[in-house]
C-alpha positions as CSV (number, residue, x, y, z in Angstrom):
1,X,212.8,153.9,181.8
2,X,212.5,151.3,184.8
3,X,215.5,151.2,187.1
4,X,216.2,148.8,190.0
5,X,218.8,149.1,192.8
6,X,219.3,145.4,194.3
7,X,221.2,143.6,197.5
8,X,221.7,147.0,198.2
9,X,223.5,145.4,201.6
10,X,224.8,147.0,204.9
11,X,224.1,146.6,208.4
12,X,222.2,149.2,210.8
13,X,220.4,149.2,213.9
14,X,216.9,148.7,213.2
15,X,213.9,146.9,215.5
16,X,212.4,147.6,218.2
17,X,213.9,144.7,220.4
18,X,216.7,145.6,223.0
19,X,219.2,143.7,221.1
20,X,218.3,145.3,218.0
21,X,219.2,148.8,219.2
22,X,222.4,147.6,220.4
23,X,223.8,145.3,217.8
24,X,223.9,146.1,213.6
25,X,222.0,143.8,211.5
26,X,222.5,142.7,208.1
27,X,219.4,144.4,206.2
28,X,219.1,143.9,201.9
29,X,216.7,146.7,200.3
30,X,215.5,146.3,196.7
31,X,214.2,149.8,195.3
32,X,212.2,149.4,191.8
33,X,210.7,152.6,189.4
34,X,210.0,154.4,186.5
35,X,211.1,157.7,185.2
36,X,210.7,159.2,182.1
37,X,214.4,159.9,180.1
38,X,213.7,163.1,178.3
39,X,216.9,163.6,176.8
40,X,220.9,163.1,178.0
41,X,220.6,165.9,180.6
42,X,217.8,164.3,182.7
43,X,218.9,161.3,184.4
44,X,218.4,159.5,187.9
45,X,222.2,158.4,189.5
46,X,221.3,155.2,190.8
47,X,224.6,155.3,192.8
48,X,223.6,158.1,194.6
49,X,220.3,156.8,195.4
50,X,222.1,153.3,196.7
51,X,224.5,155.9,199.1
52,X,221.7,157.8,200.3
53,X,219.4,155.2,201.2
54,X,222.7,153.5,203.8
55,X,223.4,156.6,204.5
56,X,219.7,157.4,205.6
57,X,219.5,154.1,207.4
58,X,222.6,154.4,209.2
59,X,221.8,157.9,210.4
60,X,218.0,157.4,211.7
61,X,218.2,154.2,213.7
62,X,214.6,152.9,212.6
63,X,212.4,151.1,214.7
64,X,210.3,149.2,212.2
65,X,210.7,148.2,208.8
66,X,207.6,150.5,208.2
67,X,209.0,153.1,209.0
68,X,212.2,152.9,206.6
69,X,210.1,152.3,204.1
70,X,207.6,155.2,204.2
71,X,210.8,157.2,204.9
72,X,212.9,156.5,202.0
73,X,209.5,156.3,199.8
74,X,209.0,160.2,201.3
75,X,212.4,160.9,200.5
76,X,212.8,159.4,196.9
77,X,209.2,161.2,196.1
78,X,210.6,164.1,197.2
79,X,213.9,164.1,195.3
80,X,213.5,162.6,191.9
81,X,210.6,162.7,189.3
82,X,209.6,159.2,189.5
83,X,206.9,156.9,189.3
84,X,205.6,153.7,190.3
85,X,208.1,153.6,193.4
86,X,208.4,150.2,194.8
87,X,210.9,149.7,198.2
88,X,211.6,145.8,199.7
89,X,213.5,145.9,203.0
90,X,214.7,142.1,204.2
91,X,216.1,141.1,207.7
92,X,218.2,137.8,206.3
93,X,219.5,137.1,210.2
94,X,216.9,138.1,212.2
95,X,215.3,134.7,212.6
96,X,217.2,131.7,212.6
97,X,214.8,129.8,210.1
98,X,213.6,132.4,207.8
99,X,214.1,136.2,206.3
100,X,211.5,138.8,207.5
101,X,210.9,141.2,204.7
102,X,208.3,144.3,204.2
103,X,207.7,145.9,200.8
104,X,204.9,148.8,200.4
């Protein structure tokens, strides 16, 4: 099974700028992966996934976008029996003529 969780969309403090550990800003994650659906009583809950990750971002206060990423990647790896993990984390309003974005 592939799953995606997309415009998963919240605001945190995240950068490294002084501004950007005062003020929240909007950030849109896109997680993709694989699992393999063995029967009814092995499944992934997507919506706790999607509350985690806010929840996670929310909580830590990152500095880069490289750090989210290898922390949610460590966390998901951790957690569920997935494969092919692929993470997307966008700044829409960081720059006024463009959206900075990082995916591993």
């Amino acid at each position: 099974m592939k799953i995606s969780i997309e415009n998963l969309t919240f605001k945190c403090i995240i950068g490294i700028l002084d501004f950007e550990r005062v003020k929240k800003q909007k950030v849109v994650i896109d997680i993709f992966f694989e699992y393999d659906y063995l029967n009814n009583d092995t499944f992934i809950d997507y919506s706790e996934i999607s509350s985690k990750i806010e929840k996670i971002m929310k909580k830590k206060k990152f500095e880069l976008l490289e750090e989210a990423i290898l922390y949610i990647e460590n966390y998901l790896n951790k957690k569920y029996p997935i494969k092919n993990l692929k993470i997307k984390i966008s700044k829409p309003n960081i720059l006024k003529n463009c959206i900075v974005s990082l995916e591993n």
